[in-house]
C-alpha positions as CSV (number, residue, x, y, z in Angstrom):
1,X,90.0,63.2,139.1
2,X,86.9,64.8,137.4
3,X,87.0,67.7,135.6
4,X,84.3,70.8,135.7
5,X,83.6,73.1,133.6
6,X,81.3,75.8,135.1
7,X,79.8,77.7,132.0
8,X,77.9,81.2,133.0
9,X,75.7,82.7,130.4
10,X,75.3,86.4,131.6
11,X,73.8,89.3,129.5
12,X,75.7,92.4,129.6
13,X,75.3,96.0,129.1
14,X,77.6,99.0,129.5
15,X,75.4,102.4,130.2
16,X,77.2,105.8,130.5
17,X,74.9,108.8,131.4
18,X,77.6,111.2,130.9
19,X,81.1,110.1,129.5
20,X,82.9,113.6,130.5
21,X,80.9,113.7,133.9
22,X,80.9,110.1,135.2
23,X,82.5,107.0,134.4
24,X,81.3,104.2,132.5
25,X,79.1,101.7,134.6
26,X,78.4,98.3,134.8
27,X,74.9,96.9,134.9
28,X,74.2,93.0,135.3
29,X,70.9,92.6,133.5
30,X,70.3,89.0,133.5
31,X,72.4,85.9,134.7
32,X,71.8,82.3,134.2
33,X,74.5,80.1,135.4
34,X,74.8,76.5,133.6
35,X,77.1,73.8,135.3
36,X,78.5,71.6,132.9
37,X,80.3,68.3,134.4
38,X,83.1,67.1,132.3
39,X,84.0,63.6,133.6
40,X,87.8,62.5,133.5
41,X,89.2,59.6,132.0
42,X,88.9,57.6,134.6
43,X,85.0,57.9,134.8
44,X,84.6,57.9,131.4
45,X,86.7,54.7,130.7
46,X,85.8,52.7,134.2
47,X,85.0,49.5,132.7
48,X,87.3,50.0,129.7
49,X,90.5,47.9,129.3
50,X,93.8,50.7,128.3
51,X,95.3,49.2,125.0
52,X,98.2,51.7,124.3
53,X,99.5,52.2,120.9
54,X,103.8,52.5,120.7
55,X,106.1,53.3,118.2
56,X,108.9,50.8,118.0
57,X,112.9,52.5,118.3
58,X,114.8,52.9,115.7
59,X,117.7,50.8,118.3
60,X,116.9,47.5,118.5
61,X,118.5,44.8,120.7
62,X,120.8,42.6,119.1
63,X,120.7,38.6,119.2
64,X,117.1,36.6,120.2
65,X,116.2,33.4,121.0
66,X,115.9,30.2,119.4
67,X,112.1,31.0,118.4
68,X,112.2,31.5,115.1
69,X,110.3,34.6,113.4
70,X,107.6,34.1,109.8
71,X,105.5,36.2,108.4
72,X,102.8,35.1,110.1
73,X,104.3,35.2,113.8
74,X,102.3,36.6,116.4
75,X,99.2,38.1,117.1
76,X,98.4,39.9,113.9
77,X,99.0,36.9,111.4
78,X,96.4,38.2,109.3
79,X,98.9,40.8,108.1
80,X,101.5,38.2,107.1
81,X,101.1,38.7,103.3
82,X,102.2,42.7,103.9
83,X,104.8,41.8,106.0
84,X,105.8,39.3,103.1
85,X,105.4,42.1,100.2
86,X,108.0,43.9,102.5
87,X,110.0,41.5,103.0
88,X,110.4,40.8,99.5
89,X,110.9,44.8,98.7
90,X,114.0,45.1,101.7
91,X,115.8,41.8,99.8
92,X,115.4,43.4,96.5
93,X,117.5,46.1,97.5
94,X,119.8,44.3,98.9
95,X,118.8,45.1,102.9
96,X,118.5,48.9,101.6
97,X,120.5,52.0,101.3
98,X,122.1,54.5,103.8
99,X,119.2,56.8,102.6
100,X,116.6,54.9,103.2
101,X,117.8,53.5,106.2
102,X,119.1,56.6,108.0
103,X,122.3,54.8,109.5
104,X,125.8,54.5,108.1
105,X,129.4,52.7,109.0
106,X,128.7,49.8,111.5
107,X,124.8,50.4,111.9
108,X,124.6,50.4,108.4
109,X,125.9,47.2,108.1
110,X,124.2,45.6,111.0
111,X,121.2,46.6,109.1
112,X,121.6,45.6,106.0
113,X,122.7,42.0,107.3
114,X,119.1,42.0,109.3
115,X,117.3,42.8,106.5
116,X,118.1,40.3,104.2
117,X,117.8,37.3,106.1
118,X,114.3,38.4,108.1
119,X,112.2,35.2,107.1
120,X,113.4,32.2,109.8
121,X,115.6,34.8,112.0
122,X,115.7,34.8,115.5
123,X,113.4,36.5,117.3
124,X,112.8,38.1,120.6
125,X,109.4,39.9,122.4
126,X,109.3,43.2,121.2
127,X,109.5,44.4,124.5
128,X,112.9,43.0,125.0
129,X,113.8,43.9,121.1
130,X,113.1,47.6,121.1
131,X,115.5,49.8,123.0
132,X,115.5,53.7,123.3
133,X,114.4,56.4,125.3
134,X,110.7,55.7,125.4
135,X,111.2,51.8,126.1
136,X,113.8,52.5,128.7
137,X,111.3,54.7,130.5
138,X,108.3,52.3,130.3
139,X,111.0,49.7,131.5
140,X,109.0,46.7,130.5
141,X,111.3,44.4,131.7
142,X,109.5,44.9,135.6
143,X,106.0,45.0,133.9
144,X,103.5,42.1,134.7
145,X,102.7,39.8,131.4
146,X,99.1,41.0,131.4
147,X,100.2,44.2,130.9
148,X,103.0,43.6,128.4
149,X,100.0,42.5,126.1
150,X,98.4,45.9,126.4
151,X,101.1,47.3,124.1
152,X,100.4,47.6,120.3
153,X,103.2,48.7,118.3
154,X,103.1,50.4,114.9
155,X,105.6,48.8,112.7
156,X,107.0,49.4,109.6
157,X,107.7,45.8,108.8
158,X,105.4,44.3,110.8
159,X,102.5,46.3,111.0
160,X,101.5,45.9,114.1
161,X,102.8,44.0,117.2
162,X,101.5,43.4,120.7
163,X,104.3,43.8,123.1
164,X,104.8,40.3,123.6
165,X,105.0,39.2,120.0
166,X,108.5,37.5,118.4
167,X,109.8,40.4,116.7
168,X,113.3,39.9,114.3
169,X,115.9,42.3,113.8
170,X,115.5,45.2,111.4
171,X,115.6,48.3,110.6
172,X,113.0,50.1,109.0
173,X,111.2,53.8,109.2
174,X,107.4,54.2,109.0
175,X,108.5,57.0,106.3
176,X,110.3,55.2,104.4
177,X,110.2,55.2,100.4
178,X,110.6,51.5,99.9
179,X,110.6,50.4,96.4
180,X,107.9,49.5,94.7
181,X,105.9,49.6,97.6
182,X,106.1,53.9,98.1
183,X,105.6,55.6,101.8
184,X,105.5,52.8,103.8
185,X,102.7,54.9,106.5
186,X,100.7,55.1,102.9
187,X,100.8,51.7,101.9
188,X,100.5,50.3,105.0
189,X,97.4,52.3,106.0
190,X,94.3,50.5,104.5
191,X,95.1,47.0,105.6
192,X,96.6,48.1,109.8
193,X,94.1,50.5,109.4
194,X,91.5,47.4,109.1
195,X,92.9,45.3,111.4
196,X,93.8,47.4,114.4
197,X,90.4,48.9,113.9
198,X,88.8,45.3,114.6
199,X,91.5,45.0,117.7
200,X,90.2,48.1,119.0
201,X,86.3,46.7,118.6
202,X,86.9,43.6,120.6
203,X,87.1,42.7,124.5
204,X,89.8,42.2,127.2
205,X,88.8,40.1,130.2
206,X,85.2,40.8,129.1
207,X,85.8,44.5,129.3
208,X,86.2,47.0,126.4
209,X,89.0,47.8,125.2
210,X,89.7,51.9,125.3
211,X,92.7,52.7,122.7
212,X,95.5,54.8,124.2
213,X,97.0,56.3,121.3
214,X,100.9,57.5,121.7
215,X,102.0,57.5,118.3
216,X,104.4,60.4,116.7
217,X,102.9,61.2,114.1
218,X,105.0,59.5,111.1
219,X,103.3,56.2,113.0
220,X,99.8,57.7,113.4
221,X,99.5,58.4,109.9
222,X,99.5,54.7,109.0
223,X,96.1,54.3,110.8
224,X,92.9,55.5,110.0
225,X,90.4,54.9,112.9
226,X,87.0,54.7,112.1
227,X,83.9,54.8,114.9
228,X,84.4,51.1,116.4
229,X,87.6,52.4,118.3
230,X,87.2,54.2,121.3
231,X,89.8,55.8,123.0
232,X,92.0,59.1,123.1
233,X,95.2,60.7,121.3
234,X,97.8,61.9,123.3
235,X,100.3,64.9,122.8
236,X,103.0,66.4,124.5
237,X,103.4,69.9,124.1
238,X,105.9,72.4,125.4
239,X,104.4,75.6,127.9
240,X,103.7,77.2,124.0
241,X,101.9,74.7,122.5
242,X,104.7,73.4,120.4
243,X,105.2,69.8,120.2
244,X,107.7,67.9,122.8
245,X,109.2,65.9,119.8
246,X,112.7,63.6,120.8
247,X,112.5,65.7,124.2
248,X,109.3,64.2,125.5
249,X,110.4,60.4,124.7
250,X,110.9,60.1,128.6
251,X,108.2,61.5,129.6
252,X,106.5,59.6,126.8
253,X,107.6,56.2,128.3
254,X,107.0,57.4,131.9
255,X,103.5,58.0,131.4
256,X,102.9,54.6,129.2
257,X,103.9,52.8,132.0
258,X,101.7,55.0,134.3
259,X,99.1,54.0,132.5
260,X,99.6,50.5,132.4
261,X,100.3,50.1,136.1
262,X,97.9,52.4,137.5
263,X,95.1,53.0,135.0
264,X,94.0,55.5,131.9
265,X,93.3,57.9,134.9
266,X,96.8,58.9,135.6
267,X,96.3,61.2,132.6
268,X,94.1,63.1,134.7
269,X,96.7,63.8,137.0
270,X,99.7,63.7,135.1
271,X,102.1,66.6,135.8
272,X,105.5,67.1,134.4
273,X,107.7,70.5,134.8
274,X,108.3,70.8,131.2
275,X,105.4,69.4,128.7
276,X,101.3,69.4,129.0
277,X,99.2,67.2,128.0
278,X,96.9,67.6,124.7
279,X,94.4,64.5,125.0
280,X,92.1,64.4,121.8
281,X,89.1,61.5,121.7
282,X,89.8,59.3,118.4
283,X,86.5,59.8,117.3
């Protein structure tokens, strides 16, 4: 659906011949009406290929496959030495700390266990591997392959992931103080920052690729786009323009699938009883 914005430039002047006599009227000088057509998403982006940008859960399926995960595993192998600096960090520490990790008693342990064995561990599509309330919305389990690959996930081990990359198990948070390494959204940001911004230059199919960009922000701080990415941010805000935070996962994962089924102009017409849209242009 279009949008229009119908600006109306009109002089105006407010004339009183006698306050105490009469009151105050309005005289229309001069009008000059100016139509200004905003086009939707789906006119803007027509020929553009929806790429959208997920955070990974902090759940993660158990278990995988006999594929075996390395550094260098998937799509963005040119971030294997990262992945490896990490790697290294997490087994210095021993798999990490209830602090840094944010879990405790069994989770904890599950954890720790993961992260020291992450080189050569089984592996499974991080569709199947992330869980939560965003992925059980999308439900990418009924989603096409083609459109599986439209998923980019922001990782803090990984970097990035498309959606049907090997993915091990872990446990990691974007935020994350990992020693000697820092933030992890800080020191992750110049080289992901790189690389997805070449993703975002390139083609689909023959068609451009349009970034959808549904990041939280702990995730969205690990990017930097720079003017070879096209695309939009998206926000969910409550009626008062406060952000929908952990109560807008759902609707988070409804609307990635939305988009991903029927096309980057469902934002258009997306309506949900409890959170707006706020839809920014990347650049």
């Amino acid at each position: 659906m279009a949008l229009a914005l119908l600006g109306i430039e009109v002089d105006l002047h407010l004339y009183s011949l006698d306050r105490a006599r009469e009151p105050c009227r309005l005289v229309v000088v001069a009008a000059i009406a100016r139509l200004v057509v905003v086009p939707g998403l789906a006119q803007q982006y027509s020929n553009s290929v929806p790429i959208l940008l997920l955070p990974p859960s902090e759940g993660k399926a158990d278990g995988g496959t006999s594929r075996r995960w390395s550094m260098s595993s998937g799509t963005f192998s040119s971030l294997a030495d990262r992945r490896e600096a990490v790697v290294r960090a997490l087994g210095a520490a021993d798999g990490g700390t209830e602090k840094l990790l944010g879990v405790r008693g069994e989770h904890l342990d599950r954890a720790l266990s993961a992260n020291v064995s992450l080189d050569g561990a089984r592996s499974l599509p991080a569709w199947q591997r992330y869980t939560g309330v965003v992925w059980d919305h999308l439900d990418p389990a009924s989603l096409a392959k083609i459109e599986l690959r439209r998923i980019v996930v922001v990782s803090a081990l990984l970097g990035l992931a498309r959606g049907n990359d090997p993915v091990p198990d872990y446990r990691l948070k974007m935020g994350a103080n990992l020693a000697p390494l820092g933030k992890l959204s800080t020191w992750w940001r110049p080289d992901l920052s790189d690389t997805l911004n070449r993703y975002a230059s390139g083609r689909t199919a023959g068609q451009r690729r349009v970034m959808i960009d549904l990041l939280p922000q702990e995730h969205r701080a690990a990017w930097a786009p720079d003017r070879r990415v096209n695309g939009v941010s998206v926000e969910f805000v409550d009626p008062t323009g406060k952000p929908g935070g952990h109560f807008a996962k759902a609707a988070k994962g409804l609307l990635a699938r939305a988009i991903l089924t029927d096309g980057i102009g469902v934002i258009d017409e997306w309506r949900d009883d409890r959170f707006e849209l706020r839809v920014e242009p990347i650049n």
